[in-house]
N, C-alpha and C positions, 0 to 999 in steps of 0.2 A: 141485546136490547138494553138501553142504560135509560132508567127512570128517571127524568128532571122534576124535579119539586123546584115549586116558586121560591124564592129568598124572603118574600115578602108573606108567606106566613108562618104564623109563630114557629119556636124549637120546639114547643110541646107536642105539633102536630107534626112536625116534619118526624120527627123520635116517633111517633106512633108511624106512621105512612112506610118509614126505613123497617121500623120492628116489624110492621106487617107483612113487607114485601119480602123481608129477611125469612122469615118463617112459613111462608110461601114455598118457597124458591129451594127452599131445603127439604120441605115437606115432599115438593115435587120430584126434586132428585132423587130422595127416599123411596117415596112412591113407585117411580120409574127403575129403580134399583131392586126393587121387591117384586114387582111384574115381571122384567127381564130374568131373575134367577128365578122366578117360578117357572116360566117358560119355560128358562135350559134346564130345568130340573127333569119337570115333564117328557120333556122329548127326550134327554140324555137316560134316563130308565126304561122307555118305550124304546127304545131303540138299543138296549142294552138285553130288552127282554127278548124283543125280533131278532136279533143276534143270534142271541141261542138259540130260539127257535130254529132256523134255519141252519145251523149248524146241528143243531138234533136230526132235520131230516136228513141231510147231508150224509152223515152217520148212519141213518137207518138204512138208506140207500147204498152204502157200501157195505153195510152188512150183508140185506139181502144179494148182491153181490157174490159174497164171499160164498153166501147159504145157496148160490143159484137158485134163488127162488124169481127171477126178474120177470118170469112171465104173467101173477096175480098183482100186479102193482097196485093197479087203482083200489083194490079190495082192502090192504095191506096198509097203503098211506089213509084211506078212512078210518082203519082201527087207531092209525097212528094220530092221526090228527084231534082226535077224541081226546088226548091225552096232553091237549098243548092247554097253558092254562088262558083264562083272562079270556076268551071267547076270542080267539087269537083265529083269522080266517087265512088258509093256504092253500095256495096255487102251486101245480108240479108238471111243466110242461117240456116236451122233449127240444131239438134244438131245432124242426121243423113245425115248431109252434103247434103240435100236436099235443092236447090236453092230455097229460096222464089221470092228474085229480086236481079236483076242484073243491070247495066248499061253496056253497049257495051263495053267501052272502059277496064270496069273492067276486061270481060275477059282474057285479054294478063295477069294479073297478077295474081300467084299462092296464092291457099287461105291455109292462115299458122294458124292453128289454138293455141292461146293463155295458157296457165295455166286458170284454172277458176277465181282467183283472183288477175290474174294480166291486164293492156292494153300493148299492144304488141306495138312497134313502131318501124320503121324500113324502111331503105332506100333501091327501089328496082331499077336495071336496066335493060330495057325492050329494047331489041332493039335500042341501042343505043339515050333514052329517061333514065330520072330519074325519080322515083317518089316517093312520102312520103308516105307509108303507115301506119293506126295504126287497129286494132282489139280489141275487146274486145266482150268476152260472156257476154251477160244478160239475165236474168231470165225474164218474165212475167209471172206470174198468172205461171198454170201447165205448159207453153211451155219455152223451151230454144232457144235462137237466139244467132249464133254468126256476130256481125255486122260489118261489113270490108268500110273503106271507105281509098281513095285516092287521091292526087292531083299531080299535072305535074308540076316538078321544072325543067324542064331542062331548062327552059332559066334561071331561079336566079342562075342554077348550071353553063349558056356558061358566065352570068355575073360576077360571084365569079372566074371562070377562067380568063377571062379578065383582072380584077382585080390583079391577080397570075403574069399574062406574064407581064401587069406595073408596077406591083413590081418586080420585077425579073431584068426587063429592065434598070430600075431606079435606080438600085443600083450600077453599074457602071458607069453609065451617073454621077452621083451624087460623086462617087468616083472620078474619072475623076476629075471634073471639082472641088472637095476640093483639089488634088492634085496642079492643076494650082493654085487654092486662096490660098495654105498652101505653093507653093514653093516663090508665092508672097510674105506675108505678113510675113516671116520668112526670107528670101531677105531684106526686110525692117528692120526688129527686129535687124540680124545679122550685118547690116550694118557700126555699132557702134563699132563693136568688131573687125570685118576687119581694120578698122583704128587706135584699139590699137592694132594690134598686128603687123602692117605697122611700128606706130611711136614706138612702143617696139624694133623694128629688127633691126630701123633704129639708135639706142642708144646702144653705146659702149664707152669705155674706153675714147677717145678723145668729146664724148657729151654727158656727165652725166650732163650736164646743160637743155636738154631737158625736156620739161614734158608732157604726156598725156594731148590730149584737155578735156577740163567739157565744159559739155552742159546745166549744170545748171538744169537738170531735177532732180536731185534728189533720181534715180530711181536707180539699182542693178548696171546697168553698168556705172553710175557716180560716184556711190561709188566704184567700182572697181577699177576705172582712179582712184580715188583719194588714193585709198589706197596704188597703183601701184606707187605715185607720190608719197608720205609718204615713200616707201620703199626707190625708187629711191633719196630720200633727205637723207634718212641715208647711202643709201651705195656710196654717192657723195661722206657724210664727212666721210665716214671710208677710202674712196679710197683715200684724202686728207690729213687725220690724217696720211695713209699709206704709203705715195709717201716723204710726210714730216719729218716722220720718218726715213725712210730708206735715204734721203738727209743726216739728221743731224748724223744718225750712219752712214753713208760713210764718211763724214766728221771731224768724232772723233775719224773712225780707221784709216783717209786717214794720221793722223799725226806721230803717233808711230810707223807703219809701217816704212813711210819714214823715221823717226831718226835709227829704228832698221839698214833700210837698209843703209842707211851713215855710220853707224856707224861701222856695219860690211864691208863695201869700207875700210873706212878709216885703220881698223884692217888688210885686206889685205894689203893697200900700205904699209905699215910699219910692218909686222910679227916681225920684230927682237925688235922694242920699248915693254916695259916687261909694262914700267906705260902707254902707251896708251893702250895699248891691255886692260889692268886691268880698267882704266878708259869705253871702251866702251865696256865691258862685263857688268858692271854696269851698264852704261846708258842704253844698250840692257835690262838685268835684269829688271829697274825701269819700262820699257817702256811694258814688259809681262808682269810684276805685274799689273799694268794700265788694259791693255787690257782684261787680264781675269778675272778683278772685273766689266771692262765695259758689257762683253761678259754676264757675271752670273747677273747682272742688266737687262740688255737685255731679258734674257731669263725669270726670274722674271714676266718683264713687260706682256711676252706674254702669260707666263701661266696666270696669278693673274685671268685671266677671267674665264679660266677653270677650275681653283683651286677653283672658290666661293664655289658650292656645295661640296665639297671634305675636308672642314674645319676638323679637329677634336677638338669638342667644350667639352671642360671644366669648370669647375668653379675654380677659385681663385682668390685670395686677389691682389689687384692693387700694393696696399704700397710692398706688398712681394717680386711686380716683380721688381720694383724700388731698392730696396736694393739690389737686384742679379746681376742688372749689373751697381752698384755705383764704384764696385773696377778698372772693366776695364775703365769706362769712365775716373774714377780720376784719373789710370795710363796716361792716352790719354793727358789728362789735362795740368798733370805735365810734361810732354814732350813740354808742347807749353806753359808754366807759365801761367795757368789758373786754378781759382782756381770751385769747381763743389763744389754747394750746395744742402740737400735735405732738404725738408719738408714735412713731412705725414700729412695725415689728422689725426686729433685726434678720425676716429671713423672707422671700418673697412670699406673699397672700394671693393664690392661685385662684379663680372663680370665674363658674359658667353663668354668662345671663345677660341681662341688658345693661351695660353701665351707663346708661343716662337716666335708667329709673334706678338702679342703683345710688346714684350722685343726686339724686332727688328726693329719696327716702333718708338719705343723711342729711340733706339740706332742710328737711323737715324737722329733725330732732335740732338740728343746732339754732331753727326759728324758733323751736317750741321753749330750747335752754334759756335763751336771750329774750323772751318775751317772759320768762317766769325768774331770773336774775337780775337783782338790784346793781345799780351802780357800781364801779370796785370790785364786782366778782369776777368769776372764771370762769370758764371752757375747757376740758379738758378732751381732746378726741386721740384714741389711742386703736391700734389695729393689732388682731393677733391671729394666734394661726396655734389648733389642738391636733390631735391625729385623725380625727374625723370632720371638724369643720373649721372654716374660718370666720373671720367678723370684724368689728368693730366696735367703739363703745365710746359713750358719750357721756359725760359727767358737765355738772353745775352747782355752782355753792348758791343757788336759788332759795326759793319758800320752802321747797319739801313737795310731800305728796303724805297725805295720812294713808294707812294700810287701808282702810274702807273703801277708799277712793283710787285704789293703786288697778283694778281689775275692772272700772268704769272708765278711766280716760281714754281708752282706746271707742269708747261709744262716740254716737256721732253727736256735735253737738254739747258734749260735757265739756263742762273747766273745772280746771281745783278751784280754781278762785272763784267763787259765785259774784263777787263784788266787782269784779273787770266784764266790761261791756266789749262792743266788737271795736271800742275805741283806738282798743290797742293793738289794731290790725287781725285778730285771728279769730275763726271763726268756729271754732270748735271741731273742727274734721281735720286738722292737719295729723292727730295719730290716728284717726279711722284710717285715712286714707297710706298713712305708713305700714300701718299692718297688714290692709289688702296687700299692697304691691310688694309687702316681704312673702306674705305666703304663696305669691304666683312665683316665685324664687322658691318655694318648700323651704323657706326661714322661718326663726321663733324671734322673738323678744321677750326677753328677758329684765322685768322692772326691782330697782334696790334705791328705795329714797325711806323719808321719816322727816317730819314737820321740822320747818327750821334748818333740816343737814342738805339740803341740793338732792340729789336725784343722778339715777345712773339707769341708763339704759343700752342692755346689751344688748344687739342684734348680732343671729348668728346663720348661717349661710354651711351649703354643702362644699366641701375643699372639691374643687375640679378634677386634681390629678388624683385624690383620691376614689371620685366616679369613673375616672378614664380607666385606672387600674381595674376597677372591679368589670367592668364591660369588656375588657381586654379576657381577663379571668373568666367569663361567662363565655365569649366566641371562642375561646383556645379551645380545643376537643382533647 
């Protein structure tokens, strides 16, 4: 029989209802285990003691026997019978069911005659009396006897009952009273958990600064508060990352917006001007061009997370992908008098991954060189190859980068230059968005610049045939 407890009430109760039923159900067993061996106990010494009995008469009877005395029996088994203990009553009858002796009390009980080789044993009720009987036929000499004896268990039988009704009794008392110590000591237990789930409820949006109490135990539900505190620190800095975020893109579209909108005022007050109208279709034009590279940056940033697993990873040559987008950059270049250099490695640049985000995240550093180098300078992009990675690397005789500023250009939304607007096509995410898509590659960057010297940034990538080898090395047995 299986107990079903509702879900729908508390664990305090259910942990009481289980403790209860627990201790029940064992008490019972107990119980049940303690009667049955009183039982066998009883019978197995009563019948241990009729044994010999009957084996004593057995004996007396081959005695006399031996002494030919076989004609005073009945006189003979009374003296003997006197002498059996525990008020033990005996029947001795020949094998034509002729009483040799009897004791009084024997009579109430019916004489069951036995198999010849076996002893009979057996519980009789007589009148609201128990009693242990056993039988067995023996041979002496030419005569057959079959010898019956018996003893009176009814009180070890009103004891074993007694027994029965305080086990029976006790198994509720017992239940009972586990229930009150299981809704206790689970009261207790729970107690702990009632109060993260207080300071849990009590923690929203405006007090992510909260944190579950530690009690310094140590124990399942400290590590719980702690793990609970561990989540609630990450989704403090995501809810901050996120509130930040959407300040600074409110911020970068609050601007275009508003020229869009001036602009098109300005185009109403005046319908009939042919060159303002054409000047602020323009300005409107530059101001959408802006916004939907800002918007597609954006959107970029938000996937890049859920893009990790979704890569389509390839193998190809570093230097290859370098040379595919040398023509667009040097157009880029020569539009702003700068001149773009390349250098390959003298040995192939192996690499696993996507090279069209590859050739995107390079195309990003040589926008970002060219938008922070003055006329007359350089571009230097060089590829190389260590024993454990390979890379690339992108130099410019630019503004610089002060060291304060060297470990925030990667935020979203930052420029070195505070003084440059989105005039000048960028929009502050172009190394946010390099960095994610190097690290879905398990690439670093590497930043080496100083105000006034240009700027270098190394990007570094795992060598392919140095992962193929190590995987080969892991399946070999």
């Amino acid at each position: 029989m299986t107990v079903s407890i509702p879900m729908t009430v508390s664990i305090r109760i259910r942990l009481t209802l289980w403790y209860a039923a627990l201790v029940s159900i064992i008490l019972a067993l107990l119980g049940l285990g303690v009667f049955l061996g009183a039982s066998w106990g009883l019978r197995k010494a009563a019948d241990q003691e009729l044994t010999s009995g009957v084996d004593g008469v057995a004996a007396f009877l081959q005695h006399k026997l031996i002494m030919q005395e076989m004609n005073n029996l009945n006189e003979e088994l009374r003296e003997h019978s006197a002498l059996l203990p525990r008020g033990k009553m005996l029947r001795v009858s020949r094998a034509d069911h002729s009483i040799v002796y009897q004791t009084d009390a024997m009579t109430a009980i019916t004489s069951v005659t036995p198999a010849s080789s076996e002893m009979l044993k057996q519980t009789v009720e007589v009148s609201e009396r128990s009693f242990r009987t056993i039988s067995r036929i023996t041979r002496v000499g030419p005569y057959t006897f079959l010898i019956e004896l018996a003893v009176d268990q009814t009180e070890y039988q009103e004891l074993l009952m007694g027994l029965a009704w305080l086990l029976l009794l006790s198994i509720p008392i017992a239940g009972l009273l586990a229930a009150i110590a299981g809704h206790w000591m689970s009261g207790r237990a729970l107690s702990p958990i009632h109060q993260i789930t207080e300071t849990a409820n009590s923690i929203d949006a405006r007090s992510l600064s909260r944190r579950l109490p530690l009690l310094g135990t140590g124990d399942e539900l400290d590590r719980l508060s702690s793990t609970i505190n561990h989540m609630l620190d990450r989704i403090a800095t995501s809810y901050d990352r996120i509130a930040q975020f959407t300040a600074d893109a409110s911020h970068e579209l609050r601007t275009p917006v508003a020229l869009i909108q001036s602009n098109a005022e300005l185009m109403l007050m005046e319908p009939t001007d042919a060159a303002r109208i054409e000047r602020g279709l323009s300005d409107i034009l530059a101001e959408s061009d802006y916004m939907a590279r800002l918007i597609a940056d954006l959107l970029t940033l938000a996937r890049s997370g859920v893009e990790d697993s979704a890569i389509c990873m390839e193998l190809f040559e570093l230097g290859q992908s370098v040379s595919a987008i040398l023509p667009r950059a040097r157009s880029q270049a020569m539009a702003r008098g700068v001149t773009v250099e390349f250098m390959p490695h003298d040995r192939i640049v192996p690499m696993e991954g996507s090279q069209r985000i590859v050739e995107r995240v390079l195309m990003i550093f040589i926008d970002n060189a060219l938008r922070y180098t003055p006329t007359g300078g350089k571009i230097s992009i060089a590829t190389w190859s260590s024993d454990q990675c390979c890379g690339f690397t992108v130099r410019d005789t630019g503004i610089g980068i002060a060291p304060a500023d060297q470990e925030r250009i990667f935020e979203r939304f930052f420029r070195v230059d505070t003084a440059r607007t989105h005039g000048d096509g960028g929009s502050g995410l172009g190394l946010s968005i390099a960095k994610s898509l190097i690290e879905m590659h398990r690439g670093t960057i590497h930043v080496d610049s100083a105000i006034g010297c240009g700027a270098s940034f190394e990007v570094a990538f795992p060598r392919a045939d140095i992962q193929c080898l190590a995987d080969e090395i892991q399946i070999v047995p």
